[in-house]
DSSP file (Angstrom, degrees, kcal/mol; ACC not computed):
  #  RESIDUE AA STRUCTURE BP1 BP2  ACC     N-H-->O    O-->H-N    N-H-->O    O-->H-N    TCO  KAPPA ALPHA  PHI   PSI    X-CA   Y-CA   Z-CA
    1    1 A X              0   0    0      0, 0.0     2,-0.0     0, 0.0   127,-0.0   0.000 360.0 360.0 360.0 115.6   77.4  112.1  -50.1
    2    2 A X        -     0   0    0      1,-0.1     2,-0.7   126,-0.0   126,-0.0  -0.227 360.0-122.1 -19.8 121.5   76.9  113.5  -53.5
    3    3 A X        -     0   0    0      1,-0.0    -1,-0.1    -2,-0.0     0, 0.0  -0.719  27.3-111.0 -99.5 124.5   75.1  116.5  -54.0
    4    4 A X        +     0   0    0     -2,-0.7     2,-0.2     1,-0.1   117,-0.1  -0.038  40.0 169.1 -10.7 139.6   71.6  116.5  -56.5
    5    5 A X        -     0   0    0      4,-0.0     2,-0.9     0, 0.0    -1,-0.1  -0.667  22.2-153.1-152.4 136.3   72.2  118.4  -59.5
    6    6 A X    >   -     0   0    0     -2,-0.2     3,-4.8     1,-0.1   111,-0.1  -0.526  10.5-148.4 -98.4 122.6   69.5  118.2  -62.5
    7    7 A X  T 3  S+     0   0    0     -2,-0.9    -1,-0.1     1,-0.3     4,-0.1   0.694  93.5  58.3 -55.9  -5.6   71.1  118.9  -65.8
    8    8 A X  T >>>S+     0   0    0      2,-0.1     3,-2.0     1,-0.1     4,-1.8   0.521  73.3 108.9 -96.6 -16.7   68.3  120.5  -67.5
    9    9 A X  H <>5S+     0   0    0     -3,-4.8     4,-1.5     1,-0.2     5,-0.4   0.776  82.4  44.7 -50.9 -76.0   68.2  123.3  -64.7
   10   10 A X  H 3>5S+     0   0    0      1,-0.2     4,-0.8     2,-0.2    -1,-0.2   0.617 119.3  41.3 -26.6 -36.4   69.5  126.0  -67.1
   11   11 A X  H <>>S+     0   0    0     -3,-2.0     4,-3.1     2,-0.2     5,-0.5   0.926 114.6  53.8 -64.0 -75.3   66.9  124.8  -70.0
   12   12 A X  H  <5S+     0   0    0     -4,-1.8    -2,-0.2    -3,-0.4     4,-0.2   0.685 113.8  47.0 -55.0 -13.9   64.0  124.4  -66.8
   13   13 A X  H  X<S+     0   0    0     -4,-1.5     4,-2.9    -5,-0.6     5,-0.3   0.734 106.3  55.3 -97.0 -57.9   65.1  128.2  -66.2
   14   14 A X  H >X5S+     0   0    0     -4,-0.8     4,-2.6    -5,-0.4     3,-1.1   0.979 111.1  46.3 -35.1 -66.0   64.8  129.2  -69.7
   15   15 A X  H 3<5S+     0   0    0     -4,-3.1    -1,-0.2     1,-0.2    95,-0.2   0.709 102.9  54.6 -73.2 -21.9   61.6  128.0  -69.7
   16   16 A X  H 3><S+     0   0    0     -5,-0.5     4,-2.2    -4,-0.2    -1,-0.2   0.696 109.9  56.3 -63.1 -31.6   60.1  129.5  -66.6
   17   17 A X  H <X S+     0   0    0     -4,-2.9     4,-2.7    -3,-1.1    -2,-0.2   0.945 112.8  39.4 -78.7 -35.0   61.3  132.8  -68.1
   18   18 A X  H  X S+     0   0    0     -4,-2.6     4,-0.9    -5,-0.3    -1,-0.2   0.667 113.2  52.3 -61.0 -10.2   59.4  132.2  -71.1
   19   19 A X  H >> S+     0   0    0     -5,-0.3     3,-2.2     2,-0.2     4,-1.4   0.960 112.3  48.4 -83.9 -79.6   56.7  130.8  -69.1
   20   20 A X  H >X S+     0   0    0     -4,-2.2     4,-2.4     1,-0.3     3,-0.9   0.732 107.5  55.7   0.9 -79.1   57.0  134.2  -67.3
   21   21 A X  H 3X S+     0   0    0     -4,-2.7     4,-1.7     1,-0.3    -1,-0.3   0.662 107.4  48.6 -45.6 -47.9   57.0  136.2  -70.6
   22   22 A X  H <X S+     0   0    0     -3,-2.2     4,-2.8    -4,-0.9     5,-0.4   0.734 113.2  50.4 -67.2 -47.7   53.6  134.6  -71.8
   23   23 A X  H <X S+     0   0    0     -4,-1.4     4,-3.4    -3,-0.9    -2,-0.2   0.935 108.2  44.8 -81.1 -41.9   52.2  135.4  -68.8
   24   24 A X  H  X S+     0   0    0     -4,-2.4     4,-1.3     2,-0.2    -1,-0.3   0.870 115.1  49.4 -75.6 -47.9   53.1  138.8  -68.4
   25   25 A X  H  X S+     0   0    0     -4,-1.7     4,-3.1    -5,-0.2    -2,-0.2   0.922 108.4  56.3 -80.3 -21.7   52.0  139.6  -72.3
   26   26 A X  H >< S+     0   0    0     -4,-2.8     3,-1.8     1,-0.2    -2,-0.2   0.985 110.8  43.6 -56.9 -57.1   48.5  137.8  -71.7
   27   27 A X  H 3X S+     0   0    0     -4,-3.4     4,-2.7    -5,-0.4    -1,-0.2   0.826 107.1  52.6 -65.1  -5.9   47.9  140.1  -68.8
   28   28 A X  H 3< S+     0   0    0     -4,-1.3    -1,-0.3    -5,-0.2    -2,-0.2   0.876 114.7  49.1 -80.4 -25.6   49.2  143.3  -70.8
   29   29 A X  T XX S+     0   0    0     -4,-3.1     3,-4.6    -3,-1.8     4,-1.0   0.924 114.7  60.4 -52.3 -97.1   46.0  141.5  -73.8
   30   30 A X  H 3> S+     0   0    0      1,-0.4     4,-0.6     2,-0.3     3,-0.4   0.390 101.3  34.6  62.0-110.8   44.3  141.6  -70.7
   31   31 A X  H 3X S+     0   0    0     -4,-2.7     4,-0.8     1,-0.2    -1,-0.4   0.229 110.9  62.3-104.3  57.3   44.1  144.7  -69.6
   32   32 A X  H <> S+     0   0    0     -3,-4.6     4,-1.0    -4,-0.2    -2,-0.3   0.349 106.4  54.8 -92.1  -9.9   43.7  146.5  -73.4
   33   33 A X  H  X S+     0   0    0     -4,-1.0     4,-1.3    -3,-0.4    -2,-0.2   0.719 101.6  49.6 -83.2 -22.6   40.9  144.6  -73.3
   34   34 A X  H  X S+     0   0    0     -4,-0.6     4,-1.3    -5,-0.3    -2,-0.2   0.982 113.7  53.3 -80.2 -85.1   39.7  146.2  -69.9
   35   35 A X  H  X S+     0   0    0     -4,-0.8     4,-1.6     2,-0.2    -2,-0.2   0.496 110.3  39.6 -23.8 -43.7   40.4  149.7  -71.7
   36   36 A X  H >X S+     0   0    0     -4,-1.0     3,-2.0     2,-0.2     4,-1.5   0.945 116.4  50.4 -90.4 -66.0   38.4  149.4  -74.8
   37   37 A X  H 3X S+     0   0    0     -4,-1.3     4,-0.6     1,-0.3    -2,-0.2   0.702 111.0  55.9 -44.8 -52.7   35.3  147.5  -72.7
   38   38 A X  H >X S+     0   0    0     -4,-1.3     4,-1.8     2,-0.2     3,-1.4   0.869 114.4  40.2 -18.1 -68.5   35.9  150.9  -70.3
   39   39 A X  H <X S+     0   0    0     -3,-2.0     4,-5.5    -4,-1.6    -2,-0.2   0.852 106.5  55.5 -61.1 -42.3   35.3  153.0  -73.5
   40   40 A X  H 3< S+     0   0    0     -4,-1.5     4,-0.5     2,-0.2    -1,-0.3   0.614 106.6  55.4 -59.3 -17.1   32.8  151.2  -74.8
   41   41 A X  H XX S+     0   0    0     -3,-1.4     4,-4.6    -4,-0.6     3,-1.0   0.896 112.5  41.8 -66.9 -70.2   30.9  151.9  -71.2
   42   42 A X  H 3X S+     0   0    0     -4,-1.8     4,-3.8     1,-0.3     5,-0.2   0.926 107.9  66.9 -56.9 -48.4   31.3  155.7  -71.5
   43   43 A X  H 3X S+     0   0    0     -4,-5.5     4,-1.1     2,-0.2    -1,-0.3   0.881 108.2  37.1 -36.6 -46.2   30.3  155.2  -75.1
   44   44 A X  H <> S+     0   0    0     -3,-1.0     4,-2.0    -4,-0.5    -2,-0.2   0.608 107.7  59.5 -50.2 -55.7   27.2  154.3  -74.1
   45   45 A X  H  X S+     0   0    0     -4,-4.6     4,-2.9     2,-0.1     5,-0.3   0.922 111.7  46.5 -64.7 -42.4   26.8  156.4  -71.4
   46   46 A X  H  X S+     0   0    0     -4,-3.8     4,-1.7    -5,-0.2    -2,-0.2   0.837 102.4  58.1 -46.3 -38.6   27.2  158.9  -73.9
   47   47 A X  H  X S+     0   0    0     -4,-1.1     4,-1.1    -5,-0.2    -1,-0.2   0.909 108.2  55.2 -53.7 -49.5   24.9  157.6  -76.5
   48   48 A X  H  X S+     0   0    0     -4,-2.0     4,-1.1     1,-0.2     3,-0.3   0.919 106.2  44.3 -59.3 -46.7   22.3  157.8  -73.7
   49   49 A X  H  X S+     0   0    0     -4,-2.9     4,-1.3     1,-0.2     3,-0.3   0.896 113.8  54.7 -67.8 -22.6   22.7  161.4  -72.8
   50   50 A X  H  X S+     0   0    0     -4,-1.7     4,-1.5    -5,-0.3    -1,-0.2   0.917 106.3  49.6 -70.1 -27.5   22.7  162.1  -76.5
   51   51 A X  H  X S+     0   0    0     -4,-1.1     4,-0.9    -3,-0.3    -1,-0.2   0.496 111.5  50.4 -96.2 -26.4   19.4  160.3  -77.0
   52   52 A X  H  < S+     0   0    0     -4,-1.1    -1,-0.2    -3,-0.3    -2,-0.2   0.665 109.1  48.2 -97.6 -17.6   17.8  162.4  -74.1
   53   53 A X  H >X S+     0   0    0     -4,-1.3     4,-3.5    -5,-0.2     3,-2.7   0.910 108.9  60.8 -76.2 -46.6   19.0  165.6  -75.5
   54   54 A X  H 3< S+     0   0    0     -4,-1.5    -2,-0.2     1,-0.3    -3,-0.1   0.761 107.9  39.5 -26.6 -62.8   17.4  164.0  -78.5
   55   55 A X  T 3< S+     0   0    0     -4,-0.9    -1,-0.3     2,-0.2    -2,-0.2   0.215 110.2  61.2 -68.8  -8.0   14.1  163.8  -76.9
   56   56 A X  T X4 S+     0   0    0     -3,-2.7     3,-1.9     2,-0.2    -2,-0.2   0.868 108.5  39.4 -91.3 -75.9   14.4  167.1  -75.3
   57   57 A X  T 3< S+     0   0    0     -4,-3.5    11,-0.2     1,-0.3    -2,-0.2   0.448 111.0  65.3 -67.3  -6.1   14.7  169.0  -78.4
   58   58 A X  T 3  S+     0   0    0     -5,-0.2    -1,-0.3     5,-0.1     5,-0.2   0.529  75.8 132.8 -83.0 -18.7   11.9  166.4  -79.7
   59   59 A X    X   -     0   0    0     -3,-1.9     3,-1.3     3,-0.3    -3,-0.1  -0.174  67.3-107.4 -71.9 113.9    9.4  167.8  -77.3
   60   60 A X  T 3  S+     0   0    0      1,-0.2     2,-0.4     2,-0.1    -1,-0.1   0.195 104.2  21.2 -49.1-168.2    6.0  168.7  -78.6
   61   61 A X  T 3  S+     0   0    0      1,-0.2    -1,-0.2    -3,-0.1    -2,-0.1   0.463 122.3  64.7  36.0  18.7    5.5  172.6  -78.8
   62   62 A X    <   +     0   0    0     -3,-1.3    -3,-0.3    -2,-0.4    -1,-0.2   0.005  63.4 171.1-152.0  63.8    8.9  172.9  -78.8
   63   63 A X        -     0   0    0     -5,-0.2     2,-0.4     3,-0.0    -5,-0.1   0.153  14.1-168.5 -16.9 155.7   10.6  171.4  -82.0
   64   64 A X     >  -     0   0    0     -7,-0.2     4,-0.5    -6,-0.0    -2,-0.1  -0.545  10.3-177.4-159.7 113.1   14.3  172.4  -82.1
   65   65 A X  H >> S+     0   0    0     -2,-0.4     3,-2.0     2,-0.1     4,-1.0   0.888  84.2  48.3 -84.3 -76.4   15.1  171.0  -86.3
   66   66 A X  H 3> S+     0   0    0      1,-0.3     4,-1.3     2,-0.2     5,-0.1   0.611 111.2  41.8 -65.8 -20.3   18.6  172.0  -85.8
   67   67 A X  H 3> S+     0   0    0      1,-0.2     4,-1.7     2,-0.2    -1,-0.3   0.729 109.7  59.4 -98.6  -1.8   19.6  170.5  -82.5
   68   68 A X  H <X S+     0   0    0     -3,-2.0     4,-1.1    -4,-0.5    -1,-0.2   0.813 109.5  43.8 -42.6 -52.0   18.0  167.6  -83.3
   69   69 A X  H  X S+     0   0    0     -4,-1.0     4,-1.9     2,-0.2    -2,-0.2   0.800 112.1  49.4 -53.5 -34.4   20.3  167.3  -86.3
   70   70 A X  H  X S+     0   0    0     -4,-1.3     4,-4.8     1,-0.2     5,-0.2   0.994 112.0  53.4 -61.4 -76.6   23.2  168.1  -84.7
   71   71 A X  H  X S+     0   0    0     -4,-1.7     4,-3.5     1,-0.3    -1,-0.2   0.710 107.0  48.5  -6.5 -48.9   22.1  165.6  -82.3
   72   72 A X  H  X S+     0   0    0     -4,-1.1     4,-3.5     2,-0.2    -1,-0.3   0.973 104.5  56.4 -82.3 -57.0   21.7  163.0  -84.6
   73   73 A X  H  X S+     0   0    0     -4,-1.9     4,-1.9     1,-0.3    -2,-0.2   0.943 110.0  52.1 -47.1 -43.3   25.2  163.5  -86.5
   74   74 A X  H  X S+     0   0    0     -4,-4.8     4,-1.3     1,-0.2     5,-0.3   0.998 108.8  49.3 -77.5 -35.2   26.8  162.9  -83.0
   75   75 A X  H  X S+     0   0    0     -4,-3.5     4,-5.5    -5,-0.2     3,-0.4   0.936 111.3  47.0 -41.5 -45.3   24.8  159.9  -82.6
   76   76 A X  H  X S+     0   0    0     -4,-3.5     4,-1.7     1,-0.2     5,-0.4   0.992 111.0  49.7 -49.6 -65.2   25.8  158.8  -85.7
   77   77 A X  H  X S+     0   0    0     -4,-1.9     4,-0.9     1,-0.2    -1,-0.2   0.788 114.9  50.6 -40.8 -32.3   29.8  159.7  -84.9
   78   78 A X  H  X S+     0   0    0     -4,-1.3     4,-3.4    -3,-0.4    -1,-0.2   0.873 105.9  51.5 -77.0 -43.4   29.2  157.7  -81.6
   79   79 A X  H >< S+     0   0    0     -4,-5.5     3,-4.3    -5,-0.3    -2,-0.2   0.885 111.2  50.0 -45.3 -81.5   27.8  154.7  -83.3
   80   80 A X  H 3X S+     0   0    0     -4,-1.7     4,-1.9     1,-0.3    -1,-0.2   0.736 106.6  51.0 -15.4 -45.7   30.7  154.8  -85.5
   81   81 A X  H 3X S+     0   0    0     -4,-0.9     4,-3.2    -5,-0.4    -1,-0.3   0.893 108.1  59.7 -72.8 -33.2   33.1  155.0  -82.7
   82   82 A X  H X< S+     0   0    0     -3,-4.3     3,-0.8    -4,-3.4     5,-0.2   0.961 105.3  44.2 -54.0 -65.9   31.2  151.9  -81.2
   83   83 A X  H >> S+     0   0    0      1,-0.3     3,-4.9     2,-0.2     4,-1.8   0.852 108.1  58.2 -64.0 -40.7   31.7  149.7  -83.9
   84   84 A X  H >X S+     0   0    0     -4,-1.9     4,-1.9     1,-0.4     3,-1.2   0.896 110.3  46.2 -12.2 -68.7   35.4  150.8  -84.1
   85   85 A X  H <X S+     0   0    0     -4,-3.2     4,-0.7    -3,-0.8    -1,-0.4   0.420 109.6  54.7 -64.6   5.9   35.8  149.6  -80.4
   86   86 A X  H <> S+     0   0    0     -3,-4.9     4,-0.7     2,-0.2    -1,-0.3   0.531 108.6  46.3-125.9   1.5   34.0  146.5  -81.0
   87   87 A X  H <X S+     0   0    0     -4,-1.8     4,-1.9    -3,-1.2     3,-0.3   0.802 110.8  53.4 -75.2 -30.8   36.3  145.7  -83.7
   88   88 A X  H  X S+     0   0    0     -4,-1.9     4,-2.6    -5,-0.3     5,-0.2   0.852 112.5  45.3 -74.3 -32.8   39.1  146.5  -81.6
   89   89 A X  H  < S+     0   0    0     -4,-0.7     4,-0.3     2,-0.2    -1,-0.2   0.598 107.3  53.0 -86.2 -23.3   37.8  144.4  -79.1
   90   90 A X  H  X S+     0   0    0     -4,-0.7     4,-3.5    -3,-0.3    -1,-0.2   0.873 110.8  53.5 -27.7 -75.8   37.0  141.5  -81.3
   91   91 A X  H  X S+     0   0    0     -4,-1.9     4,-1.9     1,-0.2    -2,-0.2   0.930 112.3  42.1 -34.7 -64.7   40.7  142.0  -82.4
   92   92 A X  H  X S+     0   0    0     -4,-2.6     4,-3.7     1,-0.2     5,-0.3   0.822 107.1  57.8 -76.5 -23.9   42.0  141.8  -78.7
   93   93 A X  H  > S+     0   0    0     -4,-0.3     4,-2.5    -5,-0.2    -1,-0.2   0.980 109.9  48.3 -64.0 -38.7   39.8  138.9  -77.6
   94   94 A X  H  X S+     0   0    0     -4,-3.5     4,-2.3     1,-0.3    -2,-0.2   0.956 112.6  47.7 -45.9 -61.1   41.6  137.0  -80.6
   95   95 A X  H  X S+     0   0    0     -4,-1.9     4,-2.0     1,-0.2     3,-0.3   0.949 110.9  55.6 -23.9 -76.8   44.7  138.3  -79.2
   96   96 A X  H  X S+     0   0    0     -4,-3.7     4,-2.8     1,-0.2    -2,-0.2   0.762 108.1  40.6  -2.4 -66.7   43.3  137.0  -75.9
   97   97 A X  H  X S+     0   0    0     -4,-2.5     4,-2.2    -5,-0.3    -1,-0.2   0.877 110.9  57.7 -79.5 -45.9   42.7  133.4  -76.7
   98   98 A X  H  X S+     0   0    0     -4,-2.3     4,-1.5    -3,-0.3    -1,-0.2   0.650 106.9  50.1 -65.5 -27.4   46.3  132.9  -78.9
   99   99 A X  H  X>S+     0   0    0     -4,-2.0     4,-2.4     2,-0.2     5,-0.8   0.856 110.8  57.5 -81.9 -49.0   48.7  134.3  -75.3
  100  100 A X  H >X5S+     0   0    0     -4,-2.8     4,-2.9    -5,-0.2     3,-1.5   0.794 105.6  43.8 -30.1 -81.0   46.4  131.5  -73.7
  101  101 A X  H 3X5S+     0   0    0     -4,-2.2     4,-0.5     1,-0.4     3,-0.2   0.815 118.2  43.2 -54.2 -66.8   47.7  129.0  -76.1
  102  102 A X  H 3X5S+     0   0    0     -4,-1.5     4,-1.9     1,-0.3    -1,-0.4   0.627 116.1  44.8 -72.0 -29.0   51.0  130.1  -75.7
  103  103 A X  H <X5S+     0   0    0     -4,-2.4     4,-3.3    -3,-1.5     5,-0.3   0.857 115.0  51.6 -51.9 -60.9   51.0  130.5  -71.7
  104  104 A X  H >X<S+     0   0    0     -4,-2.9     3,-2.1    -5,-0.8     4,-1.0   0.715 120.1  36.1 -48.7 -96.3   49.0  126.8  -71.6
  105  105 A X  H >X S+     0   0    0     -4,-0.5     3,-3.0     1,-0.3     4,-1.4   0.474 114.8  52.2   1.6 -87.4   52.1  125.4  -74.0
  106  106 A X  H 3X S+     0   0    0     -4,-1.9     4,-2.6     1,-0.3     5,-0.3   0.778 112.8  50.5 -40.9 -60.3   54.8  127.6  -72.1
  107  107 A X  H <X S+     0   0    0     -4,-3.3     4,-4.3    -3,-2.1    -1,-0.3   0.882 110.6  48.3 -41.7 -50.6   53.1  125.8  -68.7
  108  108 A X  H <X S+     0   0    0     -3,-3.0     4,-1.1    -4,-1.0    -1,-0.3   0.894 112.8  46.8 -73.3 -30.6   53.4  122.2  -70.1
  109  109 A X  H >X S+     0   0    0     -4,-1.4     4,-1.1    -5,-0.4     3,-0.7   0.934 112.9  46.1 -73.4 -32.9   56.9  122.6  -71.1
  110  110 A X  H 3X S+     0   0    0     -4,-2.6     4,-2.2     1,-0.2    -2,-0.2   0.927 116.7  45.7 -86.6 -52.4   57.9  124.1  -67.9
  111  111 A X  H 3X S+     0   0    0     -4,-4.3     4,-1.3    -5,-0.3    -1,-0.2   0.631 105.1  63.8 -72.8  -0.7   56.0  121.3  -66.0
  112  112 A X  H <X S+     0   0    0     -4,-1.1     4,-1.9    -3,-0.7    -2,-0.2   0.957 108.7  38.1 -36.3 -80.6   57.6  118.7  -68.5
  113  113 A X  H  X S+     0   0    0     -4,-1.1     4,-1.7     1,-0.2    -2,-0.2   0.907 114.7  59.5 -77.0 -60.5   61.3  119.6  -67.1
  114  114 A X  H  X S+     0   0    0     -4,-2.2     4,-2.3     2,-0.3     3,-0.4   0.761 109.0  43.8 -67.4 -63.9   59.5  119.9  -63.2
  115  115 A X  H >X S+     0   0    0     -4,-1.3     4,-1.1     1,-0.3     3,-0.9   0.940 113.9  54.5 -51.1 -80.5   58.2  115.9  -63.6
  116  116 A X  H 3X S+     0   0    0     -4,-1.9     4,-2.4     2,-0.3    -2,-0.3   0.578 107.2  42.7  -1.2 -66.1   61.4  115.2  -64.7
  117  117 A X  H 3X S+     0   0    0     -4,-1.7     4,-0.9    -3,-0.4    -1,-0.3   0.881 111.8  53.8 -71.1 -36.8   63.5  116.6  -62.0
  118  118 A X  H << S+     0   0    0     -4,-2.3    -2,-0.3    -3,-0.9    -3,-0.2   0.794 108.1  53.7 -69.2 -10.4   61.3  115.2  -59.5
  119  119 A X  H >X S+     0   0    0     -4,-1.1     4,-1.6     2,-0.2     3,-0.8   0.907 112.8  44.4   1.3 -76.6   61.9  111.7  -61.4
  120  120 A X  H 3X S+     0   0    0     -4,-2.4     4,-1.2     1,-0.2    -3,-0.2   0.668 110.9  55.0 -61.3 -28.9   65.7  112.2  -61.1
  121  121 A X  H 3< S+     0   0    0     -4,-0.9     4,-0.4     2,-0.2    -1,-0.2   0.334 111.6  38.7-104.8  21.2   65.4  113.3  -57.7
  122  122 A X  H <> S+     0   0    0     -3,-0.8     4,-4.2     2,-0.1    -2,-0.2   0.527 117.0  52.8-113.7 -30.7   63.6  110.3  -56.3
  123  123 A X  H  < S+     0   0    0     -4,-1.6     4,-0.4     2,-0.2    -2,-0.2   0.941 109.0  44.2 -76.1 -51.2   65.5  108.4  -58.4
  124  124 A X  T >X S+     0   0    0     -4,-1.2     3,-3.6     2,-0.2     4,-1.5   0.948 114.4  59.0 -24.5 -89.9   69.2  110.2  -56.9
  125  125 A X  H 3> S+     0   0    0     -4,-0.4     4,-2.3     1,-0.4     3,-0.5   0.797 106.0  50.2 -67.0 -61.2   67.3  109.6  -53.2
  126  126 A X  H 3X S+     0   0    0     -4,-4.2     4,-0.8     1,-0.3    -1,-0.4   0.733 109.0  40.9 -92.2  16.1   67.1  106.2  -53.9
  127  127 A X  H <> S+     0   0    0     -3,-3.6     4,-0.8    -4,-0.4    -2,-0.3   0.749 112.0  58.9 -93.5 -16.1   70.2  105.2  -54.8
  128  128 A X  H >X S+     0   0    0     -4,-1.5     4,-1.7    -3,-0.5     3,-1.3   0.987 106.5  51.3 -66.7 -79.7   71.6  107.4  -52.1
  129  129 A X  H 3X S+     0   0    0     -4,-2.3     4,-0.5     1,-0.3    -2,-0.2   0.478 109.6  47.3 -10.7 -45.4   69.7  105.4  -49.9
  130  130 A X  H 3X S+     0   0    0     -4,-0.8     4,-1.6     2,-0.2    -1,-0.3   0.731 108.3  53.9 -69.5 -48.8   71.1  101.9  -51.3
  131  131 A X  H <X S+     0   0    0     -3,-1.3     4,-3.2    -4,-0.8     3,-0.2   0.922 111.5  51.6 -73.5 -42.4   74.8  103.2  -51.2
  132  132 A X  H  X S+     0   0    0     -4,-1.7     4,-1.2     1,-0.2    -2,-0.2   0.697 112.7  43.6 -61.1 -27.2   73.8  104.0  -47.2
  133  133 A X  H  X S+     0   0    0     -4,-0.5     4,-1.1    -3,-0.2    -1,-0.2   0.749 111.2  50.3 -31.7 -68.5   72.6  100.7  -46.8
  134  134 A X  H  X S+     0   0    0     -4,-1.6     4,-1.7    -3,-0.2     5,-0.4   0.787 113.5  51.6 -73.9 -42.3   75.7   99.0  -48.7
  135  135 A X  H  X S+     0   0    0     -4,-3.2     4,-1.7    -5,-0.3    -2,-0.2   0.997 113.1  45.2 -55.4 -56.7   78.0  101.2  -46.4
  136  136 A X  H  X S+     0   0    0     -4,-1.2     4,-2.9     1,-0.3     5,-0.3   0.849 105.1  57.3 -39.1 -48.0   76.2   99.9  -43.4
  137  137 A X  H  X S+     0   0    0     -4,-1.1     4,-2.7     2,-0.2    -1,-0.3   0.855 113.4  40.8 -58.5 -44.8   76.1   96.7  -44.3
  138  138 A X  H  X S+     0   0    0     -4,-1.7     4,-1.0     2,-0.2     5,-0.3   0.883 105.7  59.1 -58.1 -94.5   80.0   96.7  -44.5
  139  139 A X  H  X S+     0   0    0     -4,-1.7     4,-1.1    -5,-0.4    -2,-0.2   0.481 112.9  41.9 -13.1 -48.3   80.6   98.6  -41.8
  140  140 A X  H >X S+     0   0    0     -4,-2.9     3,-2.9     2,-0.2     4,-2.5   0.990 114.7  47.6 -51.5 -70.6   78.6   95.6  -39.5
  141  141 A X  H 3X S+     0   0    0     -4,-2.7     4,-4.1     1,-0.3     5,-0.2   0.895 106.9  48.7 -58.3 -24.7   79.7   93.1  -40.8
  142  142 A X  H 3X S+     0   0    0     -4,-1.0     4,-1.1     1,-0.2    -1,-0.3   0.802 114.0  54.6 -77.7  -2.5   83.3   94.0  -40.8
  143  143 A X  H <X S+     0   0    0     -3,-2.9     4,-1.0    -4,-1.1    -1,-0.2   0.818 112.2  45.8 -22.4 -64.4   82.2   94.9  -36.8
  144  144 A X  H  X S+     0   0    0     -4,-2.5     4,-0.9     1,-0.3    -2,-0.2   0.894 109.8  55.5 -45.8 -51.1   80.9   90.9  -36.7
  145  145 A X  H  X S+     0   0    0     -4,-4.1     4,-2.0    -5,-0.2    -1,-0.3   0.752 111.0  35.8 -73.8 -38.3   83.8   90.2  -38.2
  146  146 A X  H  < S+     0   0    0     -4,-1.1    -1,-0.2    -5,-0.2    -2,-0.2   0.488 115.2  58.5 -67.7  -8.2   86.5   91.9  -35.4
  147  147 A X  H >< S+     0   0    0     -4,-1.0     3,-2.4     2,-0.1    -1,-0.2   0.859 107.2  46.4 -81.2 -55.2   84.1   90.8  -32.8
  148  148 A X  H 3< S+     0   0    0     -4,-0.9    -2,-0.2     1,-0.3    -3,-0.2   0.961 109.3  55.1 -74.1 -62.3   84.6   87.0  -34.2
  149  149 A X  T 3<        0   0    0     -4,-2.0    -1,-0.3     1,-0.3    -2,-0.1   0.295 360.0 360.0 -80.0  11.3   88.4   87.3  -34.4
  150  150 A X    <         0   0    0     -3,-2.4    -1,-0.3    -2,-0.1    -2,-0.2   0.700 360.0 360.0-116.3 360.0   89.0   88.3  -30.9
């Protein structure tokens, strides 16, 4: 009995690494995307304690001009940092959406060669089957046949 072998395996490997490779850079998209959302949390939180200092120093009978300005110039400098991160993040979802495509792609090809081999190996099974068959078949009859001649 013959043993399976699918000719494509070395291509059908190839493409499992690539498959691999896709998979592996989405989740490095992933988590830089985790990283800036992170910052963009802490941004935020910052923005709020700046905004209460804000209010602090806003506080009737006790006016504070200068830390209120100060105050305000780091709001500004945090705003600024926001939209930075939300371009960056912009950036990476785009990033994001394009390793998808290539992961989806990378998937179909890889399940392509998969169909394929099971195909070939049903295909193999039954012809293996039919040669066991055609042996058998011999083998009785030529049984029938030594049975008859004695």
């Amino acid at each position: 009995m013959a043993v399976f072998r699918f000719r494509l395996q070395p291509l059908q490997r190839l493409r499992e690494h690539a498959r691999d490779q896709r998979r592996a850079e989405l989740a490095q998209a992933l988590e830089a995307l985790e990283l800036v959302e992170q910052k963009q949390r802490e941004l935020a939180e910052e923005l709020e304690r700046a905004t209460g200092l804000q209010r602090q120093a806003a506080k009737p009978g006790s006016i504070d001009v200068d830390t209120i300005m100060a105050v305000r110039r780091y709001q500004m400098a945090l705003y600024a940092q926001a939209a930075q991160l939300q371009q960056q993040a912009a950036a990476i979802a785009e990033e994001i959406e394009r390793r998808r495509e290539a992961l989806a792609q990378a998937d179909r090809e890889v399940r392509v060669l998969e169909k394929l081999r099971e195909r070939q190996l049903e295909r193999y099974r039954s012809e293996e089957q039919r040669r066991e068959m055609k042996v058998m078949d011999e083998t009785a009859a030529q049984r029938y046949l030594r049975q008859e001649n004695e």
